[in-house]
GUKE-344462 format. One record per atom (N, C-alpha, C): x, y, z. Coordinates in steps of 0.05 Angstrom, whole numbers, plus 5000, padded with zeros to 4 digits. Layout:
N
XYZ ...
***
This chain:
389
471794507155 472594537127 475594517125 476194287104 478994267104 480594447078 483594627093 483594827070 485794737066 486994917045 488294767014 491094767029 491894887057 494394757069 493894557081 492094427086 492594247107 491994007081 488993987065 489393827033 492693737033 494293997027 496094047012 498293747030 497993817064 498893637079 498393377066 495593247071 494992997073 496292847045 496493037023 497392997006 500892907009 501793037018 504692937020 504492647045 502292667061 502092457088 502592197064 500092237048 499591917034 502291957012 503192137003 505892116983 507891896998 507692067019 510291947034 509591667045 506691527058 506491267067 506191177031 504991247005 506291046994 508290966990 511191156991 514491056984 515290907005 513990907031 514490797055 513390537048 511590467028 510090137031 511390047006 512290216987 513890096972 516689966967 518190237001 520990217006 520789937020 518989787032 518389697048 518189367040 517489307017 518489056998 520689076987 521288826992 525188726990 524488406975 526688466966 526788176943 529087976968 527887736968 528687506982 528987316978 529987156988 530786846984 528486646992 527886456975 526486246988 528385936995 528285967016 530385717035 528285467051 529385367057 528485017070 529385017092 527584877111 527584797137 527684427144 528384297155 528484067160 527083907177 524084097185 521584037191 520283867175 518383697198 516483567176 514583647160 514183617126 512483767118 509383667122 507383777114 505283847117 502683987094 500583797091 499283897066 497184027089 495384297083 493384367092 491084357074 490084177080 487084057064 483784187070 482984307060 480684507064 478184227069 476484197088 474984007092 471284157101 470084007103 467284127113 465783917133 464684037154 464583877170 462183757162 460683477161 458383337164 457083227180 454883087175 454382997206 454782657200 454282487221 456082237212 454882067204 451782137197 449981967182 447982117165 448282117141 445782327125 444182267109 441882197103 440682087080 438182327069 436982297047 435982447036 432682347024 430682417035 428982297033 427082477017 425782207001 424382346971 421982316974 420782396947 416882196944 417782056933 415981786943 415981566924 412481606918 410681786917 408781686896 407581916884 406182056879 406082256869 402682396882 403182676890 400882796908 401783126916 400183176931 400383406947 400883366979 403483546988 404983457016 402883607031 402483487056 399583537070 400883647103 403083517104 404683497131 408083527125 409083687149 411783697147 412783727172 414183567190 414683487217 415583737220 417084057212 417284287226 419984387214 421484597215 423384647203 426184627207 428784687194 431384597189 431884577218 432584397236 433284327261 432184267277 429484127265 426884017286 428583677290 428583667319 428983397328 427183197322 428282947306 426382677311 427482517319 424882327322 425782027346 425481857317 426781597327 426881397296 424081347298 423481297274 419981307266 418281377266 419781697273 417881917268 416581967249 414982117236 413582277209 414182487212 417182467185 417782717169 416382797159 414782807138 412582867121 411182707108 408482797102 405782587089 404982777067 403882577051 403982597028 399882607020 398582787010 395582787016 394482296999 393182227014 393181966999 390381946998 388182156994 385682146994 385281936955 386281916946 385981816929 386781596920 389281496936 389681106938 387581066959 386781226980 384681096985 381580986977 380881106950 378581146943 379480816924 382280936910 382280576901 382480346913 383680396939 383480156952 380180116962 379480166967 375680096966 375080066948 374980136924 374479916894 376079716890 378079656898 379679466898 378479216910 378079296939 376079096957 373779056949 372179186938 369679116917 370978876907 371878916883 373078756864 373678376877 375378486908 375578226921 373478166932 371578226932 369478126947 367678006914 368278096889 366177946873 368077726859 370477746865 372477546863 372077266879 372077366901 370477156924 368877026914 367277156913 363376976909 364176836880 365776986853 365576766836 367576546843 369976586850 370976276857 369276096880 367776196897 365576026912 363475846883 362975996879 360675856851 362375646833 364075716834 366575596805 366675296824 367775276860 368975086870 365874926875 363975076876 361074946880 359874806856 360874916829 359374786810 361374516809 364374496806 365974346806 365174116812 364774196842 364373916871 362073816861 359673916843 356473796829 358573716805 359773776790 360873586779 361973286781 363273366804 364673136808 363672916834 361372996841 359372806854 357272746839 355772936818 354172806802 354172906781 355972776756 356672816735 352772856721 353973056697 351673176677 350672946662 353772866659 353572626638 351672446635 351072376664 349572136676 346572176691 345672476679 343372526687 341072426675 339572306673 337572136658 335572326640 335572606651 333872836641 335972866613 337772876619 340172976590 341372806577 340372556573 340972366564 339772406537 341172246512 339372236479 337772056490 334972216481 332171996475 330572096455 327572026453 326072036427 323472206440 324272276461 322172506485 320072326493 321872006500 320371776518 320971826550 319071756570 320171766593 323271746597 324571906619 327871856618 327971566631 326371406640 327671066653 327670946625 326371006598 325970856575 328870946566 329271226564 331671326552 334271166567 334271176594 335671036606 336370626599 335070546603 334270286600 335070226564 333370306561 334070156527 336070426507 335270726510 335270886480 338070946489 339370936507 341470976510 344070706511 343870426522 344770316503 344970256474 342370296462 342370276445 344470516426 344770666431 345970906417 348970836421 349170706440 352270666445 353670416441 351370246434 352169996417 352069986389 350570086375 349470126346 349970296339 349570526348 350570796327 352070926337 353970876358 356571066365 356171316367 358871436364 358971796367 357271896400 356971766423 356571906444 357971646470 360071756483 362071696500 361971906527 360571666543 359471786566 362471956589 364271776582 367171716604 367472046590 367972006560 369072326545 367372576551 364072486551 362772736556 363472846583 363172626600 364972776629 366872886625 368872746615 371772896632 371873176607 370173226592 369973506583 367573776598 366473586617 364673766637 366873796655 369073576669 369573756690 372273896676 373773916659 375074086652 374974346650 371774436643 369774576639 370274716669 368674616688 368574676708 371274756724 373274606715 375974686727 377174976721 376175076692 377375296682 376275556689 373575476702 372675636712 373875756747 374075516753 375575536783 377075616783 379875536764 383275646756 381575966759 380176076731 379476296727 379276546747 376276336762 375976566786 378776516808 380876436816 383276396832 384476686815 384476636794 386876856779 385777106785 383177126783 382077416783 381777546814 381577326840 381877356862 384977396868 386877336851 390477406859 390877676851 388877756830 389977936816 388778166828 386278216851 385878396866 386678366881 388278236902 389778136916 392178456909 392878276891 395678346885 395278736876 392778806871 393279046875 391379206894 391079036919 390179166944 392779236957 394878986955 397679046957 400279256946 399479336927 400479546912 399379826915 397679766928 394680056952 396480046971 397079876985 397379857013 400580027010 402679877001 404379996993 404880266985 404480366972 403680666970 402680866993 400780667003 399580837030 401880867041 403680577055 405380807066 408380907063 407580797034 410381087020 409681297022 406981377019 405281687030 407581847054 407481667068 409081787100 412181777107 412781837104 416681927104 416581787135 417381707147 418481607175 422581697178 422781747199 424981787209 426881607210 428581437199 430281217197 431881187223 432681407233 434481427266 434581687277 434781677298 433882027312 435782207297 435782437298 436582627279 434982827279 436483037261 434283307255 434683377229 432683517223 431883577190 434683787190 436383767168 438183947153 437484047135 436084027116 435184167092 431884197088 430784287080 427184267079 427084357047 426484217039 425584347003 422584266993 420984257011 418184337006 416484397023 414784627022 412884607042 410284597040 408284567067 405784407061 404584577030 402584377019 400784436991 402684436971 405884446981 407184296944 406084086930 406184096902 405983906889 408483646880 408083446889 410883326882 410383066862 412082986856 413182736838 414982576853 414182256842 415982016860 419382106847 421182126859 423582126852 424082456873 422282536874 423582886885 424382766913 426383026914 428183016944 426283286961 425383136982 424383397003 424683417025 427083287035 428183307059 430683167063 432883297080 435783227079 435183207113 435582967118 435982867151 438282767162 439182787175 442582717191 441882667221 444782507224 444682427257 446782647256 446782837272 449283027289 449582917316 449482837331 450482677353 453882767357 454182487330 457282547320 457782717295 459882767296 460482937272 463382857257 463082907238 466582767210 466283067205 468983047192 471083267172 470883007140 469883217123 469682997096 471983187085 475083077069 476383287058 476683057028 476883267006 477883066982 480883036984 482182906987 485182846995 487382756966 488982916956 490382796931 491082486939 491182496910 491482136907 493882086921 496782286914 498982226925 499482266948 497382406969 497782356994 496282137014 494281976994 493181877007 493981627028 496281567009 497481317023 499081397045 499881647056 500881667079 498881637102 496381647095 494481587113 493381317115 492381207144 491280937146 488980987164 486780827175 484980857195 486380787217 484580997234 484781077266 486881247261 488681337249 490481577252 489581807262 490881897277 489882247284 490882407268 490882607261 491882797254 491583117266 491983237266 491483587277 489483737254 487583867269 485983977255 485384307257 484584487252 483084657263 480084777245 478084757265 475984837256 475885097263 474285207237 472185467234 474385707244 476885617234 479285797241 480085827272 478285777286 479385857317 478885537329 478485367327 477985147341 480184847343 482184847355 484484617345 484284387361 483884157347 483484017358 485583737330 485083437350 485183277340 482983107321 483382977299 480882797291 482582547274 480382397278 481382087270 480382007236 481781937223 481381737203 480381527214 477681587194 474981307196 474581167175 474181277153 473881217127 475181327101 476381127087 478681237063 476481047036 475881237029 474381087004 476280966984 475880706973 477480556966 477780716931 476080846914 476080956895 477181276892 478681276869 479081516871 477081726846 477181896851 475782126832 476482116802 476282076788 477982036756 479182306746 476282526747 477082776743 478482906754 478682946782 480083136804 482582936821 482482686813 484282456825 485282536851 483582546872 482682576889 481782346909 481582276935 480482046948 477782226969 475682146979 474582216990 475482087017 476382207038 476682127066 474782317089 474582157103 471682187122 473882157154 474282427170 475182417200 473182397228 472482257240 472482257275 472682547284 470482727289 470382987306 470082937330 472082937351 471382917381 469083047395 467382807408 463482937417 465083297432 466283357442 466383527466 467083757449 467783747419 468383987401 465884087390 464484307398 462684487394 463084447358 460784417337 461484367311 458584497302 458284467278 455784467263 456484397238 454084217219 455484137201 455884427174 456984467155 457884607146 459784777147 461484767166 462984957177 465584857172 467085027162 469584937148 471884877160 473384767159 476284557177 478084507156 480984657161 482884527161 485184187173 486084017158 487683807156 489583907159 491083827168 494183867164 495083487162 495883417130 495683187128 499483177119 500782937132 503282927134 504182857101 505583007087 506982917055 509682897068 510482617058 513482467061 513982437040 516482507030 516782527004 520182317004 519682126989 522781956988 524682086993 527082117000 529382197005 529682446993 527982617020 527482947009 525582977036 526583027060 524383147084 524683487085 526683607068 525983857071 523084057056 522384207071 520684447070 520784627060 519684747039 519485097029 518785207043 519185427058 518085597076 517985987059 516286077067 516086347058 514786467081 516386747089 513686857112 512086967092 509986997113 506987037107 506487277101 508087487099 507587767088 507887787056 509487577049 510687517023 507187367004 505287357014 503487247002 501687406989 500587466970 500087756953 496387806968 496388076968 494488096998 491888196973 488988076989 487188126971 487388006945 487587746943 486887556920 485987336939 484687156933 483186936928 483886656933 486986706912 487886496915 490686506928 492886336935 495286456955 497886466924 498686686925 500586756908 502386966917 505086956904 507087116903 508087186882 510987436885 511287586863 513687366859 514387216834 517387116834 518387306816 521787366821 523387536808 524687316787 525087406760 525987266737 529087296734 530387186723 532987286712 532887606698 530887616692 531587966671 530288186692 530188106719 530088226736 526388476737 525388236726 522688276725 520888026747 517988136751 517287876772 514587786751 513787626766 511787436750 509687346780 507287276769 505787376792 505886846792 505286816815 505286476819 504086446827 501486296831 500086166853 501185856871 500385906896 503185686910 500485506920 501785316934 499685146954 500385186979 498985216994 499985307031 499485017036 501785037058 502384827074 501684797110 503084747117 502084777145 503985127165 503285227177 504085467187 506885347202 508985567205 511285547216 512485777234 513585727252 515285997282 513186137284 510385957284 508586127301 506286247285 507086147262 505186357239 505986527222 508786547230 509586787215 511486757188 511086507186 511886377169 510486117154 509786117131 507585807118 510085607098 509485407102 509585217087 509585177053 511585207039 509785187010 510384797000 508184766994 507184466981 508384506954 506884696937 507984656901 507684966900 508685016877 509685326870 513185406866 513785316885 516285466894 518485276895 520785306892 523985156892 524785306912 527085126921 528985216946 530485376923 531085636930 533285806910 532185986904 529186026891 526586176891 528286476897 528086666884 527386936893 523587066892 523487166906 521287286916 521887496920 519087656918 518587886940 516787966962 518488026979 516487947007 514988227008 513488227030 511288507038 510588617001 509188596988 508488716967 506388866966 505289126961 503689266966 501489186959 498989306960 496489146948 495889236924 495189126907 493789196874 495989106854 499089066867 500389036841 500488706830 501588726807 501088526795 503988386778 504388256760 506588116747 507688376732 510488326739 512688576726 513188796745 512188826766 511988996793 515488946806 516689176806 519089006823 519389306843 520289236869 521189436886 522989716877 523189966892 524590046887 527590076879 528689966901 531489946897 531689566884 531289556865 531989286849 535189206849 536889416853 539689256846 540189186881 538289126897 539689046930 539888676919 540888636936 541988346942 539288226958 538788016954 536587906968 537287796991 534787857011 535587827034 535287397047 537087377060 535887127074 534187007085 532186927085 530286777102 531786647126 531786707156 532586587179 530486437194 531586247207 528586027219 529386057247 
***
């Protein structure tokens, strides 16, 4: 049980470490170094080939090759799709071609009796007076075609095999046209089955077996990890200090430093965020996973101006989000800034500032936690101290 002298203590303990954390921020100078500067670009690692595979037809998923980091070989089966029911049409389909068949057989059979022994010229179907057909032949049929006109043997033909032709065209069209959707069966069947495009492993899974899906859904995110990129969005104005194959210095997942290469500089930039998408070379022997976050340190050369903002790193307001400091105003009030970090300096103990800050800058360094704009140290009338490198 703690009693009201020793309370009474702890009470003066924390009195005294607050005046101690307040005596303890000093208003300072922000000065320049003649180092090269340095943008630090927040990136995410990927893997170096990713595609995203959908339904293309619509069913219930029946199969799913296994979960987020199951290995496949190229042409494997990611997932199937239930197809008990293009199959039931493709068997009526083949019905269909099979009575397609037999009528263009009949159609090319009646044709060929056309065109070896015309109708025209059958002695049974000839105009007569229901006399024997050699009488009809012999006399009742010249006669009809010398004297009383109106029947043209050459014309009655070539309107039988026309006849007969349209029937043949006919049954051809109706045999293309089950054709053509045994083929549109077949197709489907095996859009049914997702296959593996190149070895890889499943990164994402967004359905599992007995979903219901639709052609257009995404149900699996597959990648080659083999190799691995750093994807960073890169400002437009730094982009041009960069070219392919460049190295640059990196560090992953905060503890990991390494080098990586410029591979790909997308020729477009972002409209909104004017921005470039650039894609880096992760060396095989760097332990990675994709998602895992990496710093750039990408070189800004600025025309006739190589100097640096520098601020140590105590000066950065502790417990926010974003990187800010207190700047001191002329009326001897501060104002709270958000800066851009640059690349680290003497070790760490000092950062880089990109934008925020002017060489001349007063600041306040070490600032306690929770305060905010208008906060100024105790002793305000000291002289600000120097920044030394």
């Amino acid at each position: 049980m703690i009693t009201r002298k020793q309370a009474s203590g702890f009470l003066v303990l924390g009195f005294c470490a607050s005046i101690f954390s307040v005596q303890a921020a000093e208003i300072i100078q922000v000065e320049t170094t003649g180092s090269r500067s340095q943008s630090v670009l927040g990136s995410t690692v990927i893997p170096y080939k990713e595609v995203a595979l959908s339904a293309q037809i619509p069913g219930v998923v029946k199969y799913v090759a296994g979960s987020v980091g199951t290995n496949l070989t190229e042409g494997g089966v990611v997932f199937k799709i239930d197809e008990s029911q293009l199959i039931a049409k493709r068997n009526a389909v083949i019905a269909q071609i099979s009575i397609a068949q037999a009528a263009l057989q009949n159609a090319q059979a009646q044709y060929y009796r056309e065109l070896t022994s015309p109708r025209s010229k059958d002695i049974g179907a000839m105009p007569g007076f229901g006399m024997p057909a050699m009488f009809d032949r012999m006399a009742v049929k010249p006669f009809a075609e010398s004297f009383m006109g109106g029947y043209d043997t050459d014309a009655v033909r070539q309107g039988d095999l026309s006849n007969v032709m349209a029937s043949v065209s006919q049954a051809q069209g109706q045999l293309q046209q089950a054709n053509s959707q045994l083929q549109e069966i077949d197709s489907a069947l095996r859009d049914a089955s997702a296959l593996a495009p190149f070895e890889g492993i499943i990164m994402e899974k967004m359905v599992e077996v007995g979903d219901t899906v639709q052609p257009g859904q995404p149900l699996i995110k597959y990648g080659y990890v083999k190799y691995k990129r750093l994807q960073a969005d890169v400002p437009s104005g730094l982009v041009g200090n960069l070219s392919k194959d460049m190295l640059l210095p990196a560090r992953i997942d905060g503890s990991t430093n390494t080098s990586v290469r410029v591979s790909e500089i997308s020729p477009v930039a972002d409209p909104n965020r004017h921005t470039v998408t650039v894609k880096f070379d992760i060396p095989m022997e760097i332990n990675t996973a994709p998602g895992m976050y990496a710093e750039i340190y990408v070189p800004e050369n600025k025309k006739g101006n190589n100097q640096v903002t520098i601020i140590p790193r105590t000066a950065l307001m502790k417990g926010s989000s974003l990187p800010g400091v207190l700047v001191v105003k002329d009326d001897n009030t501060s104002e709270l800034r958000m800066v851009r970090l640059g690349s680290e300096q003497n070790g760490g103990s000092k950062v880089s500032i990109i934008s925020g800050l002017n060489p001349g800058d007063k600041i306040i360094d070490n600032p306690p936690v929770g305060v905010t704009s208008g906060w100024m140290p105790t002793s305000t009338n000291a002289q600000p101290t120097t920044i030394t490198h």
